[in-house]
C-alpha positions, 0 to 999 in steps of 0.5 A: 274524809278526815276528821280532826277531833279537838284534843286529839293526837291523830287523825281519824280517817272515816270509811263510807264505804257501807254499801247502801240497802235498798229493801223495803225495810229500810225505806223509812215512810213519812207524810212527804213520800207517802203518796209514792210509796202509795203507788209503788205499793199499790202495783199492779193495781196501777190506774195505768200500765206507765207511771211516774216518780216525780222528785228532787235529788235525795228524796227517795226515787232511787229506793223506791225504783228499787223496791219496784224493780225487785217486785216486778222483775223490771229492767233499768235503763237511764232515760239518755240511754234509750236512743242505743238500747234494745226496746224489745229486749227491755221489755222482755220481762214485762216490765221496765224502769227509765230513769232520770227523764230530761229532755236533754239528751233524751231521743224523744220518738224512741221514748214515744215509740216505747209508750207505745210498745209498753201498752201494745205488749201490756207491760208495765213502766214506772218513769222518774224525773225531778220535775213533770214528765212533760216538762220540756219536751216538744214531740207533740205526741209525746208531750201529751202521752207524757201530761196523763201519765199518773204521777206520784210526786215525792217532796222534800224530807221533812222534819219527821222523815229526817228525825226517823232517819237519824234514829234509823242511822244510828240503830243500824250502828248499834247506838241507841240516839238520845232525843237530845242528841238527834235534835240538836244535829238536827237544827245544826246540819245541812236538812238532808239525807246525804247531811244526816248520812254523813254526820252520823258516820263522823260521830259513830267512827270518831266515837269509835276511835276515841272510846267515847259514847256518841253525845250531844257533847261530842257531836258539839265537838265534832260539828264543824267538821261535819259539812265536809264532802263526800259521802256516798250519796243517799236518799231521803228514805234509806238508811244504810244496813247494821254496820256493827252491834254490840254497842 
């Protein structure tokens, strides 16, 4: 992405390329994914050996899968990769993780097949999904295993979790964000993770670049540039690890 700042000279050529960090510490809690969080924490006190993260794009599934994975020593397999994958050997730590469940794509007896091996062996499975686990299947078998699983649905970010990540963005690069600052981007961006991501990169790097603090003024500056594409995407609850300090 490259940004052209008003009255400048040069190009600035902005690097994303921050790896993300998906650690419990940088997942950012809040009232739209409290109940998810809920439920990864709660393990393994779970009501049942198979549940599932239900939400948009961005809203924290990801992360969350992540935290859990970790925990639990679980594998991770994409939904659309069951019909060609060993369940056995996914299973072997007991624990496992099938993400982006679509019936598009999806063997749907070897998903049965795996709900079942995952009770026989007394393993554990968390499943996400952007919408209800159930939704758009059609094995009768499984659509009824798949409606009582326990679901924890996560909802878009909202005003709170995004003003905690833009606090959270900016920390983590050494700038202390004025209220102000975090506001006025706020009524003024895309109201996303992957938006707020982006922006506070731009501001940090252009900041940077010019020697500037980053403000309201130089956001105001830089604002319109801030719509372009493409940073690495990011969910709702994560904030990329300290870049630099010292700032």
């Amino acid at each position: 992405m490259t940004v052209m700042p008003l009255a400048a000279p040069h190009q600035l050529v902005l690097d994303f390329g921050q790896p993300p960090s998906f650690v419990r510490e940088d997942f950012v809690s809040a009232p739209c994914n409290a109940d998810a969080l809920a439920l990864i924490e709660r393990w393994p006190h779970w009501p049942d050996r198979a549940v599932a993260l239900v939400g948009s794009e961005g809203t924290g599934k990801s992360h969350l899968t992540a935290i859990w994975a970790a925990q639990a020593g679980a594998k991770r397999v994409l939904a659309e990769a069951l019909q060609e994958a060993d369940l056995g050997t996914l299973l072997a730590t007991g624990a496992l993780v099938v993400e982006d469940l679509d019936p598009v794509g999806v063997d749907q007896p070897v998903l049965f097949h795996l709900l079942n091996l995952v009770r026989e062996q007394g393993a554990w499975l968390l499943l996400t999904a952007r919408a209800a686990p159930a939704a758009g299947f059609t094995l009768p078998d499984l659509v009824s295993r798949l409606r009582a699983l326990p679901v924890a649905t996560l909802a878009p970010a909202d005003e709170t979790l995004l003003q905690a990540m833009a606090f959270k963005l900016f920390a983590d690069r050494g700038i202390d964000a004025d209220p102000g600052l975090v506001r006025y981007l706020l009524a003024r961006i895309e109201r996303s993770a992957q938006a707020l991501a982006r922006t506070v990169a731009m501001l940090d790097e252009a900041a940077l670049a010019l020697r500037r603090p980053v403000t309201r003024a130089l956001a105001a500056q830089l604002l319109p540039q801030a719509s372009e594409p493409q940073a690495p995407e990011v969910d709702a609850a994560q904030a990329p690890p300290r870049a630099r300090a010292g700032r």
